[in-house]
C-alpha positions in Angstrom: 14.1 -36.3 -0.6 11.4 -37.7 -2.6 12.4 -39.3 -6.1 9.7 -37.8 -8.2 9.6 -38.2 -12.3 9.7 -34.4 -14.6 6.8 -32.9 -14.6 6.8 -32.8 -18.3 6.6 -36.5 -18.0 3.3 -36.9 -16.0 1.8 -33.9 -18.0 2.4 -35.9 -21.5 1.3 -39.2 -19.7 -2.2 -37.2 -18.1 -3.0 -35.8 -21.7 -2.2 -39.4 -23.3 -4.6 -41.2 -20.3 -7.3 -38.8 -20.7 -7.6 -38.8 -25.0 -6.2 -42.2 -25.2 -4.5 -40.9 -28.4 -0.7 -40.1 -28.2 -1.7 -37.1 -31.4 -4.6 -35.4 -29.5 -2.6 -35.3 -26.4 0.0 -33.7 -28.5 -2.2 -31.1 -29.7 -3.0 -30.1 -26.6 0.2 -29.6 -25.1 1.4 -27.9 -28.6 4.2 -30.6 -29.2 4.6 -33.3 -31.5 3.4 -37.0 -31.6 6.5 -38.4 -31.0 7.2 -36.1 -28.0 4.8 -37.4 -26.5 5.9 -40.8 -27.1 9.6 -39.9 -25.8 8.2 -38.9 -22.3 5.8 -41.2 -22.0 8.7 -43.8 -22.5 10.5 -41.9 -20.0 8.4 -42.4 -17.1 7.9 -45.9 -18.0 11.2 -46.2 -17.4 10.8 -44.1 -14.4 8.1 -47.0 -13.6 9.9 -49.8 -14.7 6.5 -51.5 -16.3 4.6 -50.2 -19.2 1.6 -47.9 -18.9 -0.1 -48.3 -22.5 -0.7 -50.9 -24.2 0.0 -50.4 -28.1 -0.7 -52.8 -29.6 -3.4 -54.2 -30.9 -5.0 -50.5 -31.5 -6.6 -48.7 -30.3 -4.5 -47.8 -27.6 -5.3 -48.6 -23.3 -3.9 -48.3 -20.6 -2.0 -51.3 -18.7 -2.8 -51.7 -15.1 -0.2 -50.0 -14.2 -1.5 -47.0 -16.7 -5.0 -47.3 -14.8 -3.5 -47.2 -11.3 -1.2 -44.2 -12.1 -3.7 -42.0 -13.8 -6.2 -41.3 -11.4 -3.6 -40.1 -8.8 -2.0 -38.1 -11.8 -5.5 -36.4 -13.2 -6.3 -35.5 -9.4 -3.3 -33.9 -8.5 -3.6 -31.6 -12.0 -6.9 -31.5 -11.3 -6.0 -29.9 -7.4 -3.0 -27.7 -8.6 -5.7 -26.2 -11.5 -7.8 -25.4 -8.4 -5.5 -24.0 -6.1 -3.5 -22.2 -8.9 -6.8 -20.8 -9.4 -8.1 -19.7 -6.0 -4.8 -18.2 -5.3 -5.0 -15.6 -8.4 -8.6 -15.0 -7.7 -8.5 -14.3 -3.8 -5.4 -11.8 -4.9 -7.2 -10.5 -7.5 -10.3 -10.0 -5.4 -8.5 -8.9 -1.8 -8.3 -5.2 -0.8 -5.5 -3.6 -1.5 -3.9 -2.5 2.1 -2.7 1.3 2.4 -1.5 2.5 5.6 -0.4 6.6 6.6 -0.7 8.3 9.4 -3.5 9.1 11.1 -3.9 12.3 10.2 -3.1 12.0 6.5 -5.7 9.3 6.0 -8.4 11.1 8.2 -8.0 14.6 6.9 -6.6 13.8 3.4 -7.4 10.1 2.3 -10.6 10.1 3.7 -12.6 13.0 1.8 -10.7 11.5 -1.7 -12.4 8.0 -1.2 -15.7 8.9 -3.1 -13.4 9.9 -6.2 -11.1 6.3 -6.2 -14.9 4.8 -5.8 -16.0 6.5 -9.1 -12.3 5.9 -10.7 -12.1 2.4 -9.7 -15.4 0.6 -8.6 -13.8 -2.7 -8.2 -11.0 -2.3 -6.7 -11.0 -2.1 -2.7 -9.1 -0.3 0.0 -8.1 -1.5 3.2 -6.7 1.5 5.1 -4.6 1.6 8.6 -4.1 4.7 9.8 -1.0 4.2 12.3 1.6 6.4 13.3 4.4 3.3 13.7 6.0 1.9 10.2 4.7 -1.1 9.1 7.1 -3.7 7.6 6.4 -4.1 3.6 8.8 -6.9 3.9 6.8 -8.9 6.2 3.5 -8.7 4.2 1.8 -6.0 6.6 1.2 -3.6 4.0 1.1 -3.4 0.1 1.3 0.5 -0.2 2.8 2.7 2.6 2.3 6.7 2.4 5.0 7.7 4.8 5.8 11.3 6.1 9.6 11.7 6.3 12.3 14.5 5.6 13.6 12.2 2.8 12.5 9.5 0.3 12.2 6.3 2.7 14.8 3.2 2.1 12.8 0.6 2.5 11.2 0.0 -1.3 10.0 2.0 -4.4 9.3 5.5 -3.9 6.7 8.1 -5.4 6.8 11.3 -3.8 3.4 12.7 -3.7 3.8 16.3 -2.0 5.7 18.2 0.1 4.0 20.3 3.0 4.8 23.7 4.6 3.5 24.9 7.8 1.3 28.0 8.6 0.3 29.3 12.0 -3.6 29.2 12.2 -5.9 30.4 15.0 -9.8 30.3 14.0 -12.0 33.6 13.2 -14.1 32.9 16.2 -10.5 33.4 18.5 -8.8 36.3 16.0 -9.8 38.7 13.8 -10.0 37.7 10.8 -7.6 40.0 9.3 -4.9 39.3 11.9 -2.8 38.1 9.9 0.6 39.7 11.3 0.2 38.7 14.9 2.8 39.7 17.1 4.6 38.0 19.9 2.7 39.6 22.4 -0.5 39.1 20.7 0.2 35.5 20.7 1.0 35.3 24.3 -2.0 36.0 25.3 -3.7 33.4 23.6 -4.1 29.5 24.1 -1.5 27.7 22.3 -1.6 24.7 20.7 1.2 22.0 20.0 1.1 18.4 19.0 4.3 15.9 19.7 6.6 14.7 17.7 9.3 12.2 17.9 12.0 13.6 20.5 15.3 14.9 18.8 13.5 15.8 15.5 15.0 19.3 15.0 12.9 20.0 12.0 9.3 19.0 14.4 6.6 22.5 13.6 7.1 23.7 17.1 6.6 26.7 18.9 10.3 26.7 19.1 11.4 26.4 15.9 8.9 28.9 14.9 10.3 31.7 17.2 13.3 31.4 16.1 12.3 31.6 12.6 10.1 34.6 13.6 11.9 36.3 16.5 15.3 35.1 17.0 16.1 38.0 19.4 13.4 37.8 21.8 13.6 36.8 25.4 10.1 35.6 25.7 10.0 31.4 25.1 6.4 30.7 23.1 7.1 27.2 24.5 6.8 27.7 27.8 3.3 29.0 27.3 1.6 26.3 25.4 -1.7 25.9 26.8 -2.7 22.2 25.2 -0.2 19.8 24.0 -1.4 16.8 22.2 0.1 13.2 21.3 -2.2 13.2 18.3 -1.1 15.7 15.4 -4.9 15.1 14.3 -6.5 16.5 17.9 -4.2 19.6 18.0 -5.9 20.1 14.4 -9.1 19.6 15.6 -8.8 21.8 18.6 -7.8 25.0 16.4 -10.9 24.4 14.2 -12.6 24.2 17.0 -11.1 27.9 18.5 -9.7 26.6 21.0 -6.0 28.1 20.3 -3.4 28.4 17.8 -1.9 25.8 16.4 1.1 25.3 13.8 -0.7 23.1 11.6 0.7 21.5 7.8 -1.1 23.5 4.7 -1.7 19.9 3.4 -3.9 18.6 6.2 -6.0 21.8 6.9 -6.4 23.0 3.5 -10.2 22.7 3.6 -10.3 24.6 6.5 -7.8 27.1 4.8 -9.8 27.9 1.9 -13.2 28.0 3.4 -11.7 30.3 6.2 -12.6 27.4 8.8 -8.8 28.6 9.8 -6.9 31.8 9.1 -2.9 32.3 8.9 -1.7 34.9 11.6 1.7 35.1 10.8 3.4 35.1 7.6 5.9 33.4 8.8 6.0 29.6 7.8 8.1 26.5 8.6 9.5 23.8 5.4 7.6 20.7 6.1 8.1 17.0 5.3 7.3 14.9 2.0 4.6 12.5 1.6 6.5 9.2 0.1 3.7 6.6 -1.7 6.1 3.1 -0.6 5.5 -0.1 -2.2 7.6 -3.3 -2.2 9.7 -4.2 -5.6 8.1 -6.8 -7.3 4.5 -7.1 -5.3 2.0 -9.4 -7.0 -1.0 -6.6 -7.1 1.4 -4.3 -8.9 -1.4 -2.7 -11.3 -3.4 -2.1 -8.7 -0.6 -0.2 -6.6 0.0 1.7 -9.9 -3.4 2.9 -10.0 -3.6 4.0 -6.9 -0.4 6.0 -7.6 -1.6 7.6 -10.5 -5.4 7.9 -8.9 -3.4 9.9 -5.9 -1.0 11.7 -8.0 -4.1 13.4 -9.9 -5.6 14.3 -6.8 -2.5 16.4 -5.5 
């Protein structure tokens, strides 16, 4: 292990070199005169020749004093620089956000004019992705995940909870269908998206029958029409009439209030909550907190 002096040392000697004056240095640093004096003795010692000559004034530096500064000044000089770069690179790097795909094309998306006019200089970097990225590993700075729960794996903000609505289009159903009934859905297209296998709580046609019609005989499942691996394209199909589709209130509620999408049943399954995620003690922690409160406004 390399035998190196205190840094307090080499900063009183640098200041000393560069004023030639033990007082100035002093000032600079915010200590006294003879501080300076005591470290700069120090690393002489360190050195085991002198690096000022004090006598006669004004004060110089030995040879040893001139060989020692340069390397000294420089390598202050290079930690000033780098110190420097880091903070601004950080200060000037996109802040990385990842959700799902859905949530960042049908949610995120249409909001990003508003963070724009909130916060000009600030920039986004968004992954839409349904696998969990690692906040540990640097991946990520802010993660929006979609889970029954608040998530484990760092600070949590929950932004909203969603409930979901069975939706058909006006150009499949009347508009004011809004009491379908089981054979009236039968006979239409329907739409599913996946979700992870075992989830119990997943918006499926089976969960909602037996929400809706725990009696009957007749399995909705069975008679999905269009099942999609992408919650985002089962969306997009019911907008586009191409069936019904058990779709989250929070992802279609554009299409909800413009009539895009109607409800056809009023029965409606609990959803999940959006989580904001961020790791304890990240560097660009004002800028995660504005985005926090920026999305929190928006809900």
């Amino acid at each position: 292990m390399r035998k190196l002096p205190p840094l307090t040392e080499l900063r009183a000697f640098e200041a000393a070199a560069r004023h030639l004056s033990f007082k100035h240095a002093a000032g600079e640093l915010g200590v006294t005169p003879t501080a300076i004096s005591h470290q700069i003795k120090l690393l002489e010692q360190h050195c085991g020749r002198p690096l000022f000559r004090r006598r006669p004034r004004p004060l110089a530096l030995t040879s040893a004093g001139r060989q020692l500064f340069p390397v000294v000044r420089d390598g202050f000089g290079r930690f000033a620089e780098t110190l420097s770069n880091i903070k601004s690179s950080h200060a000037g790097r996109h802040l990385r956000i990842t959700a799902t795909n859905a949530f960042a094309a049908r949610w995120l998306l249409p909001r990003l004019q508003s963070w724009r006019a909130a916060h000009p200089r600030l920039k986004l970097d968004i992954v839409g992705t349904d696998a969990v990225l690692n906040l540990e590993s640097d991946e990520t700075d802010v993660a929006i995940r979609y889970a029954l729960g608040p998530p484990a794996d760092g600070n949590v903000v929950e932004l909203m909870r969603d409930t979901f609505y069975v939706v058909a289009s006006p150009k499949l159903v009347d508009t004011r269908a809004t009491k379908m009934r089981l054979v009236d859905l039968a006979r239409l297209p329907l739409i599913e998206a996946a979700w992870p296998p075992g989830d119990t709580h997943a918006p499926t046609w089976q969960r909602w029958q037996r929400a809706a019609l725990p009696l009957s005989k007749r399995k909705l499942a069975s008679l999905v029409s269009l099942r999609f691996q992408e919650e985002l394209h089962a969306i997009e199909a019911a907008i586009a009439g191409q069936g019904v589709a058990i779709c989250s209130d929070v992802l279609v509620a554009p299409e909800l209030a413009s009539g895009v999408l109607v409800p056809v049943s009023p029965v409606t399954l609990s959803g999940y909550g959006f989580y904001i995620v961020h790791r304890a003690g990240a560097g660009n922690g004002p800028t995660i907190r504005k985005f926090i409160t920026w999305a929190r406004a928006e809900v």
